[in-house]
Steps between C-alpha positions, in 0.01 A plus 500: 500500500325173402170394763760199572577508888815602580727477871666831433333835678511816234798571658691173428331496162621849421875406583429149295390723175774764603747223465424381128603840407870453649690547191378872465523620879818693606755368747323686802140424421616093456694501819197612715272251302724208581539700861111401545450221350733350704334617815144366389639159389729544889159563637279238319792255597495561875091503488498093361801431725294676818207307391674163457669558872216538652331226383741251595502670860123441497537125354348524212539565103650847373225394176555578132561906517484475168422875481818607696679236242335701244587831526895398635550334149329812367725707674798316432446468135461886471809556722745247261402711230633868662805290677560343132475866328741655804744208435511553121531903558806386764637324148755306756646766669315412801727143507810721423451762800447154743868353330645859563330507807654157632859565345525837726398305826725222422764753385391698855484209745890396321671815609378497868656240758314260601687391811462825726637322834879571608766428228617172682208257474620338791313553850827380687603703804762286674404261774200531733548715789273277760580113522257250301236391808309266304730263512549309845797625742685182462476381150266248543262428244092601577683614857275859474162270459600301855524832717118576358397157637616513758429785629088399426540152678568482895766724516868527460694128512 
């Protein structure tokens, strides 16, 4: 390491370095290094999001965080490059187990019904067994509103 300043703890820096070496890692060891690398880029993320919250709540500035900037780019470069080695191990099988994947639910969600009421779509059971009462005894239009009236104002006519 260089006496230039760096963002990244030992930790980070380790996983950076770790990541450089991609190529010659096994399947296991490059899943777990992409495993934490993502949560220390997660983790990074939420910190400048926290940060710029709180300074809005408080009025002001969230400021330059150019550190937290830092190390996230650091971070992400390091993770493209073990995502970009698991992709070209993957050598598009990954795309053709989603296609399979897809063609069995569509093949799936084909064979079952999707109408799972009663067989006759209709809801029709004959006539109604008690007599409309919203409409007014005699037939007279807005007839049902007069009773209401009515019945608020000085009594019965």
């Amino acid at each position: 390491m260089t006496g230039r300043q760096t963002p990244l703890d030992a930790g980070e820096m380790e996983l950076v370095e770790r990541s450089r070496g991609a190529a010659d890692m096994d399947q296991a060891q490059l899943i777990e290094l992409t495993r934490r690398l993502r949560e220390r880029r997660d983790r990074v993320q939420r910190a400048m999001r926290s940060r710029s919250r709180q300074a809005q709540a408080d009025g002001g500035d969230a400021g330059p965080d150019t550190g937290a900037r830092e190390k996230k780019a650091a971070l992400v470069e390091a993770l493209e490059r073990t995502t970009a080695e698991l992709d070209r191990r993957a050598g598009g099988r990954a795309s053709a187990r989603a296609t399979d994947n897809l063609r069995a639910a569509v093949e799936a969600k084909a064979e079952t019904k999707s109408w799972r009421g009663p067989e006759s779509r209709t809801a029709d059971l004959g006539p109604a067994e008690t007599p409309n009462r919203k409409i007014a005894p005699s037939g007279a239009l807005h007839a049902e509103g007069m009773r209401a009236a009515i019945s608020r104002s000085t009594g019965d006519r």
